[in-house]
C-alpha positions as CSV (number, residue, x, y, z in Angstrom):
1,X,16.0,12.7,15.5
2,X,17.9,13.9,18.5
3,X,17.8,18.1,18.7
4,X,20.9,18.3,20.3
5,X,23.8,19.4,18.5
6,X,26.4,16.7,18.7
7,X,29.1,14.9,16.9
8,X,27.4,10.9,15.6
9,X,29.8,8.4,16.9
10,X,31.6,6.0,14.7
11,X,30.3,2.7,13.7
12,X,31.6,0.6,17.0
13,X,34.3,-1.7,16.1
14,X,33.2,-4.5,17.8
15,X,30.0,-4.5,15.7
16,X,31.8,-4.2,12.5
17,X,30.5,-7.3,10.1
18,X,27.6,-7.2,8.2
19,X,27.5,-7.9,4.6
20,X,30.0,-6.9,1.7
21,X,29.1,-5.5,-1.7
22,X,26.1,-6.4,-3.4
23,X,26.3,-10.1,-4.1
24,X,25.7,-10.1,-7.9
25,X,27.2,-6.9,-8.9
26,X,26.3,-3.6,-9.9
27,X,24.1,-4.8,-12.3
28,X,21.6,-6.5,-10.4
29,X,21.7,-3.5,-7.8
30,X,18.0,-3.6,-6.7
31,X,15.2,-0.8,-8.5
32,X,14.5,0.6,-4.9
33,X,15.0,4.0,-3.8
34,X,14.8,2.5,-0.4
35,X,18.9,1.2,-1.2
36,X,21.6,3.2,-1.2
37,X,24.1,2.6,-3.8
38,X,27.5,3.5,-1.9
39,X,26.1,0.7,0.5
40,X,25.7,-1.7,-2.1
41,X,28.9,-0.9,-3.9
42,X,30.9,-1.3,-0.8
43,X,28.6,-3.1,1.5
44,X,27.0,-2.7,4.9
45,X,28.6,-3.3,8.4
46,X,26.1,-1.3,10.6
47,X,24.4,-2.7,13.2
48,X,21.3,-3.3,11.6
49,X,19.2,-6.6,11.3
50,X,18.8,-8.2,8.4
51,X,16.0,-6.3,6.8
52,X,17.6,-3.2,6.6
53,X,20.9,-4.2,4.6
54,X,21.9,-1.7,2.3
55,X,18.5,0.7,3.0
56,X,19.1,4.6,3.3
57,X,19.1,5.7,7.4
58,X,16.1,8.2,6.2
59,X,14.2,4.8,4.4
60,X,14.6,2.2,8.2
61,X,13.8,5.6,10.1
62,X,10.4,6.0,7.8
63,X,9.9,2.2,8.2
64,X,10.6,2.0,11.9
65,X,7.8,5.0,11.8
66,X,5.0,2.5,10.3
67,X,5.4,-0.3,13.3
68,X,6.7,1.5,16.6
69,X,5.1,0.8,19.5
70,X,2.8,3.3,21.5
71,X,5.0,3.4,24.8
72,X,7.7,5.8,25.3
73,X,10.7,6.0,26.7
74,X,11.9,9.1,29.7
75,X,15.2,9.4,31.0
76,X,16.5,11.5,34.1
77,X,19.6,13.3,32.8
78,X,21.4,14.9,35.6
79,X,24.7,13.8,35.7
80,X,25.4,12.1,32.5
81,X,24.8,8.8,33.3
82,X,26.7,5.7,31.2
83,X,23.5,3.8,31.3
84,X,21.5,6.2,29.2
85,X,22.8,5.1,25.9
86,X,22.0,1.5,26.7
87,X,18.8,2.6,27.2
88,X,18.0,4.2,24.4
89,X,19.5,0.8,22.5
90,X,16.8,-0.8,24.3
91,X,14.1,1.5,23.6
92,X,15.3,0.9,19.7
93,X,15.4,-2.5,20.1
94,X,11.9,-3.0,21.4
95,X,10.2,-0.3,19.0
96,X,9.5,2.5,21.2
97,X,7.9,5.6,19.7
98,X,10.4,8.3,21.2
99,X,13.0,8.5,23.8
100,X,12.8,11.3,26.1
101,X,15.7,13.1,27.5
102,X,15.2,15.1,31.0
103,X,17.6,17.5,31.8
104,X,21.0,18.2,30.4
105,X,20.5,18.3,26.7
106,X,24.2,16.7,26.0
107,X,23.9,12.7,27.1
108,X,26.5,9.4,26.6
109,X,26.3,8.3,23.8
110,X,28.7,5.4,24.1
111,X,25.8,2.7,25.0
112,X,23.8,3.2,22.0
113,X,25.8,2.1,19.8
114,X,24.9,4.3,16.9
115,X,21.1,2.8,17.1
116,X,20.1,6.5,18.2
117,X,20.4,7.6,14.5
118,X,17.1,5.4,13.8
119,X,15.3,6.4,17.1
120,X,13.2,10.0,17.8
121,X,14.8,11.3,20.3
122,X,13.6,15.1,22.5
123,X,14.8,16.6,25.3
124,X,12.8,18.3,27.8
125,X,14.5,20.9,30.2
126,X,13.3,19.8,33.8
127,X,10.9,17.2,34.9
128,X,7.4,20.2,34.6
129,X,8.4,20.8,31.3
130,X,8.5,16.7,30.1
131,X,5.0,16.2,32.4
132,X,3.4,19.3,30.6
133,X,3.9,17.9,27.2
134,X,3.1,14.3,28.8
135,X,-0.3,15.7,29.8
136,X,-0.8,17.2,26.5
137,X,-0.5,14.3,24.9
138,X,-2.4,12.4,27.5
139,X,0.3,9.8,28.5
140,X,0.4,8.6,31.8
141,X,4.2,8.7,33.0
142,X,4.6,5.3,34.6
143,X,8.0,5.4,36.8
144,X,10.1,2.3,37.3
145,X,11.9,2.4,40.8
146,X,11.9,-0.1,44.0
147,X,10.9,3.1,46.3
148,X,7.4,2.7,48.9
149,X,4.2,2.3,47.7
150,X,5.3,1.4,43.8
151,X,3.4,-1.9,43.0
152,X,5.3,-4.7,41.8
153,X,5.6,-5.4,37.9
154,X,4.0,-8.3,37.8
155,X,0.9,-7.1,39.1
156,X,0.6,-3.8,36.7
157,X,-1.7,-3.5,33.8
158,X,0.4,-1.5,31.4
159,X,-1.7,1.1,29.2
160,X,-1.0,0.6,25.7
161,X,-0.4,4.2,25.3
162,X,2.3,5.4,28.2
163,X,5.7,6.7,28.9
164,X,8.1,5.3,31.3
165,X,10.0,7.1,33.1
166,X,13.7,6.2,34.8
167,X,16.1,7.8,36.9
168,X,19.3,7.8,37.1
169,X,22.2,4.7,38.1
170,X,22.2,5.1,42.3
171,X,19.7,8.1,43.6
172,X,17.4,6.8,41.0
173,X,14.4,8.4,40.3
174,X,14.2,12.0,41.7
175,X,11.6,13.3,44.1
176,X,9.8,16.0,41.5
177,X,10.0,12.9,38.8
178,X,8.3,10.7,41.2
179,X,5.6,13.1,41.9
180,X,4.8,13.8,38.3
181,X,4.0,9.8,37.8
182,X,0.9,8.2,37.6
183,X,2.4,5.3,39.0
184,X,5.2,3.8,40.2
185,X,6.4,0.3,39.4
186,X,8.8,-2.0,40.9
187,X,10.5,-4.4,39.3
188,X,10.8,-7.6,41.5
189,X,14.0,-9.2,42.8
190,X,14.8,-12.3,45.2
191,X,19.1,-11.8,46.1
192,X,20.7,-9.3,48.1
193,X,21.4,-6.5,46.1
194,X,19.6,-3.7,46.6
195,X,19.1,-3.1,42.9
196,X,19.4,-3.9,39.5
197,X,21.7,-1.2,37.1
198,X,19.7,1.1,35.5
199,X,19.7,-0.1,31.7
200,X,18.7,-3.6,33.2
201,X,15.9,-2.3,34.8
202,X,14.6,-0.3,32.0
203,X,15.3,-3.3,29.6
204,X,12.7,-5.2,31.8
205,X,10.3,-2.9,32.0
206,X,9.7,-2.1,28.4
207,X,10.0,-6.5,27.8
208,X,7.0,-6.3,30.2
209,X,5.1,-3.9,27.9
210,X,5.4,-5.9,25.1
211,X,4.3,-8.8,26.6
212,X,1.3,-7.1,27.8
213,X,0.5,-5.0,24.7
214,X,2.6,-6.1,21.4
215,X,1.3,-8.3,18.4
216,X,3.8,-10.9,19.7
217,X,4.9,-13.6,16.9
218,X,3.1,-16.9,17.5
């Protein structure tokens, strides 16, 4: 998952719930190797859905693997903003393949509430070194910012395969991020404020992928 080295935050205690030991006793554990028996012995208050109660981290991760999406997910990391942890919750949360870190290697963890232990995770030490492996991969980086010349989101045809790319709460985007994009999209707004917080924004962004590109449920 993530390369940096780092200390995993503790479950958050306003998500603690879930389920308690396995319902009908250690006898009936399930013949999966895809449980994990100190789970179903003393049950399972991560923040997981339903599916994934009492699974191994290593068996969600390899089942995450089999239906991520083919977007990804690029993050400006210059002054360790709050909003990157909520973003990498989001990417989770709407499948993404990989979150990409730009920048400082070390970022807040505090938003993702633990959901970065299921989601890939690289880091990429300036803004050439993240477009180099995008072109390798042939990715286009599609940037989110309301900046000149970006096209509104409503009107862009998302490429299945992509990476979007976000800047940072305030200066957003910076200038050498916006001239690696391909393009540049704006997310829409009708009040006053000049913008929408960071996590929002990316939140929106990757909801407009999936309507655009995922096998939505009918």
């Amino acid at each position: 998952m993530d390369d940096a080295q780092h200390t995993e935050p503790e479950e958050p205690a306003a998500l603690v719930g879930g389920v308690g030991p396995w319902p009908e006793g250690a006898d009936a554990w399930p013949d999966d190797p895809r449980y994990d028996p100190e789970l179903l012995e003393h049950g399972d208050r991560r923040n997981v859905i339903d599916r994934y109660r009492y699974w191994r981290m290593e068996a969600i991760v390899a089942d995450l693997d089999e239906r991520r999406h083919p977007f990804h997910v690029a993050i400006e990391n210059w002054q360790h903003d709050m909003n990157i942890g909520s973003i990498v919750r989001s990417a989770n949360a709407f499948a993404a393949d990989t979150v990409h870190i730009i920048g400082r290697r070390r970022w807040n963890k505090r938003g993702a509430m633990v959901t970065d232990r299921y989601q890939h995770v690289l880091h990429h030490e300036d803004v050439a070194a993240f477009a180099e492996w995008a072109a390798a991969e042939s990715l286009p980086i599609i940037a989110v910012d309301n900046i000149d010349g970006s096209v509104p989101i409503e009107a862009f045809e998302w490429p299945a395969r992509c990476v979007l790319l976000f800047g940072q709460e305030g200066p957003g985007l910076s200038g050498e991020a916006v001239g690696a994009a391909d393009a540049v999209v704006e997310i829409t707004q009708f009040g006053s404020t000049r913008s929408i917080n960071a996590s929002a924004a990316a939140a929106v962004a990757m909801h407009s992928w999936v309507l655009a590109n995922a096998d939505l449920p009918r």
